[in-house]
C-alpha positions as CSV (number, residue, x, y, z in Angstrom):
1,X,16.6,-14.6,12.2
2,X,17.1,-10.7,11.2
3,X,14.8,-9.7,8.7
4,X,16.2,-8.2,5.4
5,X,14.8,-5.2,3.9
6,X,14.8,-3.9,0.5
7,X,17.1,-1.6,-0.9
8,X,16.0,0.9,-3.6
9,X,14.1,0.4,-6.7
10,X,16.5,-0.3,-9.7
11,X,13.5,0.3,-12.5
12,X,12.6,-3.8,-13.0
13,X,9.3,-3.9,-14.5
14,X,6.2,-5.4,-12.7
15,X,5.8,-8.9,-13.2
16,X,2.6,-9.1,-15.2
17,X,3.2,-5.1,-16.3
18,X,2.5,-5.9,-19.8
19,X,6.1,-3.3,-20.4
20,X,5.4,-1.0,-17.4
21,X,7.9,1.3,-16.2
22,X,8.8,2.2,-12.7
23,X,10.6,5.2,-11.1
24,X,10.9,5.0,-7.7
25,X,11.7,7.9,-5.2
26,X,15.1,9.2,-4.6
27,X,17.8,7.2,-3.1
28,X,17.7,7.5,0.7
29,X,21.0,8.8,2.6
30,X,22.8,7.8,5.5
31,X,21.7,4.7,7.8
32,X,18.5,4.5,5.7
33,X,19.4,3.0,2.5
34,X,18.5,0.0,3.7
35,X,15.2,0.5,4.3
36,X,12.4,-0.8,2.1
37,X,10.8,1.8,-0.1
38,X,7.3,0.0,-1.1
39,X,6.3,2.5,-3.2
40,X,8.5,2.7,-5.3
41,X,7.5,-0.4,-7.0
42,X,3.9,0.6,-7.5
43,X,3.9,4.0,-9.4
44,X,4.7,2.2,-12.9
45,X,3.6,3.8,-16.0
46,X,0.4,1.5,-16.3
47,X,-0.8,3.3,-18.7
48,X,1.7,2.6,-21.3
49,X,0.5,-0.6,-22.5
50,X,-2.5,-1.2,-24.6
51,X,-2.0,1.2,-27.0
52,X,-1.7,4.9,-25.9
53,X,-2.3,6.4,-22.5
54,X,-5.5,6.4,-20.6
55,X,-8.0,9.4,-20.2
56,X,-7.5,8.9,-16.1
57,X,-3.7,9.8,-16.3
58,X,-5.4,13.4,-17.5
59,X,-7.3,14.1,-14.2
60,X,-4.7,15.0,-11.1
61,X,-7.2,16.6,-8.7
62,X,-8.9,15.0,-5.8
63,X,-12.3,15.0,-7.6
64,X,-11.5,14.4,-11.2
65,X,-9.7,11.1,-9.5
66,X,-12.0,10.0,-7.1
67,X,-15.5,11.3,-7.6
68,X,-16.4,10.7,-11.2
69,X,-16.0,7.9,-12.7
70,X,-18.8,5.5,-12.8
71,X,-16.1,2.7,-11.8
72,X,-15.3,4.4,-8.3
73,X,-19.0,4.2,-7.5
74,X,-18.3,2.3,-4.5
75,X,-21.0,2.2,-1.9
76,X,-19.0,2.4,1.8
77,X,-20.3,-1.4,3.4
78,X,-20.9,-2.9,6.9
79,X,-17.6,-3.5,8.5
80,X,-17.1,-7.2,8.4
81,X,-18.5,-9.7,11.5
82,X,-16.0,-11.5,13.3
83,X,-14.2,-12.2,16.8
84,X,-11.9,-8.9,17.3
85,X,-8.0,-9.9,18.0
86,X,-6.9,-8.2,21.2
87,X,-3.8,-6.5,20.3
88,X,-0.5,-7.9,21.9
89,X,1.2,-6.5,25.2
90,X,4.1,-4.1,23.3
91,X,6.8,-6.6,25.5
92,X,5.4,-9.5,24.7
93,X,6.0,-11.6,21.3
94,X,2.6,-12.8,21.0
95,X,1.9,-15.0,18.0
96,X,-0.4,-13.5,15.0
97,X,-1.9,-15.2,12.1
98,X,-0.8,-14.1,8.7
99,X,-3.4,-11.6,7.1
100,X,-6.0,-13.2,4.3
101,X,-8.1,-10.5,4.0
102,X,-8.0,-6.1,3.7
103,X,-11.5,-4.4,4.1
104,X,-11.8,-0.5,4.2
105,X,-15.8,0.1,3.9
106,X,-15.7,3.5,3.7
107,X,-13.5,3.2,0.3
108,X,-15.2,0.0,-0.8
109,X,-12.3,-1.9,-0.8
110,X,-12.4,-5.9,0.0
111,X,-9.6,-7.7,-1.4
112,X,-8.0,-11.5,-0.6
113,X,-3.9,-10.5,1.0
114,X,-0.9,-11.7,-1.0
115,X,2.6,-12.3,0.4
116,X,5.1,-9.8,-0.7
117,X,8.7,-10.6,-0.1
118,X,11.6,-9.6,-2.1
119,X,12.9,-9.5,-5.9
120,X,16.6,-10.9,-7.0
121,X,17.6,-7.4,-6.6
122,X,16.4,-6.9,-2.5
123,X,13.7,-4.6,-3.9
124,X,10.3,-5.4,-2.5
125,X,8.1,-6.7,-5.1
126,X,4.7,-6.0,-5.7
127,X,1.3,-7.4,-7.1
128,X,1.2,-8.6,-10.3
129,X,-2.1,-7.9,-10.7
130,X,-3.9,-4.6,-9.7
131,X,-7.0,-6.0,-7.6
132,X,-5.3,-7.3,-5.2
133,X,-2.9,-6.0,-2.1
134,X,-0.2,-7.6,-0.7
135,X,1.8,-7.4,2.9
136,X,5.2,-7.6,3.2
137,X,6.3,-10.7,4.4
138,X,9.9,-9.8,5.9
139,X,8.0,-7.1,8.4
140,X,5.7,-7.5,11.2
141,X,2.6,-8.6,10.5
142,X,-0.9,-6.9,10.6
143,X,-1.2,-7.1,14.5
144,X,2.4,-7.5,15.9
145,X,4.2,-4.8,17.0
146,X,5.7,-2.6,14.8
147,X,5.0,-1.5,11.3
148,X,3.4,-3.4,9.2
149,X,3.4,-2.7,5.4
150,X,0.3,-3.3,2.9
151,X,0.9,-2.1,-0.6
152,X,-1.5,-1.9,-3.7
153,X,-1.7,-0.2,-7.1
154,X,-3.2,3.2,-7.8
155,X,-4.7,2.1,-11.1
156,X,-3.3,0.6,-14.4
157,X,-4.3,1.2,-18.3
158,X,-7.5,-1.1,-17.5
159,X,-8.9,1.7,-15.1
160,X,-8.6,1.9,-11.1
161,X,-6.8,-0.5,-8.8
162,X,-7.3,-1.7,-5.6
163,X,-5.9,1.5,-3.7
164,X,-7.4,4.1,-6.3
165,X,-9.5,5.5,-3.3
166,X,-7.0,5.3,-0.4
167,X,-5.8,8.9,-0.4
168,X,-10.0,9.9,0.8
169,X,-9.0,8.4,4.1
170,X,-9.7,10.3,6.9
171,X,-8.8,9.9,10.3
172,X,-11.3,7.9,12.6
173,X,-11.9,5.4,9.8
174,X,-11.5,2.1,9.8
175,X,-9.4,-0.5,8.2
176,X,-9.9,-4.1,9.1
177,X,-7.9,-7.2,8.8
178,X,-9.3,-10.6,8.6
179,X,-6.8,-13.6,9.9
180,X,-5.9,-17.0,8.9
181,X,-7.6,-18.2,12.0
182,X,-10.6,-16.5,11.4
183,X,-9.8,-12.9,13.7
184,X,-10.3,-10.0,13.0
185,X,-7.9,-7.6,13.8
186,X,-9.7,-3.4,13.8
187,X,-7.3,-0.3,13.2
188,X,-8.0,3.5,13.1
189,X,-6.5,5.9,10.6
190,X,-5.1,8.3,12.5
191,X,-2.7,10.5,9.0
192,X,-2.9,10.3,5.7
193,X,-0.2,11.9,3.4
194,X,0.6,12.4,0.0
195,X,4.7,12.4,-0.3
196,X,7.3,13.1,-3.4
197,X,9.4,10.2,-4.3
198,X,12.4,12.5,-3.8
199,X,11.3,13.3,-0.4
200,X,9.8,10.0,0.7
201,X,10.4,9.7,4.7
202,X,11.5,6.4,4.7
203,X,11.9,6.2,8.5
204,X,8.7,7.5,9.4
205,X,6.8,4.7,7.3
206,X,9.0,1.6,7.8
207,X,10.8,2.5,11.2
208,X,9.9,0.6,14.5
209,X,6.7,1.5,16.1
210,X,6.0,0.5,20.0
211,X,2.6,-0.8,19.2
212,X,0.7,-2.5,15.8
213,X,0.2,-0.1,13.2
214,X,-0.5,-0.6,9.5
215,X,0.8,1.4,6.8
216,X,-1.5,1.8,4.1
217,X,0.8,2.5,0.2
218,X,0.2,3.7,-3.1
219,X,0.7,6.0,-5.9
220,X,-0.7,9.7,-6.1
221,X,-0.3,12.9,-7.4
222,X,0.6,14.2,-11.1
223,X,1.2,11.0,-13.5
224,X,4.1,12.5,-15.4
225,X,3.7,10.4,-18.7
226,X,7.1,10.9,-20.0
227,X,8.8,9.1,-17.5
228,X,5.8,6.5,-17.0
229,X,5.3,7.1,-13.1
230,X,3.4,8.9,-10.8
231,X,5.3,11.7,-9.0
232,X,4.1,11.4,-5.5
233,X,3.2,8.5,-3.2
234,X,0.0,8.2,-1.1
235,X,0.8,6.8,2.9
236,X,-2.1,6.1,5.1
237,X,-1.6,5.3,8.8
238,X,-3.2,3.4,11.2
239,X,-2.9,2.5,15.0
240,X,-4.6,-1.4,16.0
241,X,-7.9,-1.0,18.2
242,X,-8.8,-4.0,18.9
């Protein structure tokens, strides 16, 4: 069965946004309008709810975002113990578990994996709560070939989400999936980049890829508060090591 991907975001708000807004990259051209634009969904204007904006929306440069706050003093762990998952031959069609678990030590991230699939309207949806990722179900997954999509939020009114460090990945570090039957699957960042929704190179991030790679999405950039959405979104990219 083909898999359907989701069309552009239409504004719907987060489920669970508590009235967030979303504003989602430009509309792609051509043969790619199909394509699903993940981050779209995720750059909502948080910050909206709970009574006038929060003092993190203020701070747009790499270390006003990620080196100051007392809640980003994440200490980089031990990557996790575990049997590594070979990664499949590119021509065969090797089963894979579905992903359970992200870790990224070197951000402090360790969060539980929820299904993404898609909304009523084809877009894809996203987590309704902003401490947890989620993969996108109607892609590969973690592992298999191809391109496999995690997304999480940047941050919400509340303070910083479970992607709010993502953009300080560097390639060489490493981002590790844990599998429902126990494996753990190892992948190397290789790019990080920081793209405008009107620009956003939806082939690049969702296209086919001839072995397992992981794309890593969130929000970045300037939070433009009068349309409630951050301007830019944050790709990281990662090839499967073992």
């Amino acid at each position: 069965m083909g898999r359907r991907r989701p069309g552009p975001h239409t504004g719907q708000k987060m489920p669970g946004g508590r009235g967030a807004r979303h504003a989602g990259p430009g509309r792609p051209s051509g043969g790619l309008m199909r394509h699903p634009v993940a981050a779209a969904l995720l750059c909502g204007g948080l910050f909206a709810a709970g009574g006038g904006l929060g003092g993190l929306i203020l701070l747009t440069g790499p270390a006003a975002q990620y080196g100051t706050s007392p809640l980003l003093a994440a200490h980089p762990g031990r990557p996790p113990a575990g049997a590594a998952a070979a990664p499949p031959s590119p021509v065969t069609t090797a089963r894979v578990d579905r992903p359970v678990y992200l870790s990224i030590p070197v951000i402090g991230v360790r969060t539980r994996l929820i299904r993404l699939g898609l909304t009523a309207q084809g877009t894809l949806q996203v987590p309704a709560s902003t401490s947890v990722a989620g993969w996108y179900t109607g892609g590969p997954r973690p592992g298999q070939v191809g391109s496999a999509v995690i997304a999480g939020h940047i941050d919400s009114y509340l303070g910083p989400g479970v992607f709010f460090r993502l953009r300080l990945l560097r390639p060489g570090d490493r981002v590790y999936i844990r599998q429902a039957g126990g494996k753990l699957a190892v992948f190397r960042v290789y790019a990080e980049h920081s793209y405008r929704k009107d620009h956003f190179p939806t082939q690049r991030v969702y296209g086919p890829a001839p072995d397992p790679e992981l794309r890593l999405i969130t929000c970045g950039g300037t939070f433009d508060a009068a349309i409630g959405s951050y301007l830019n979104n944050v790709v990281v990219y990662a090839a499967q090591i073992r």
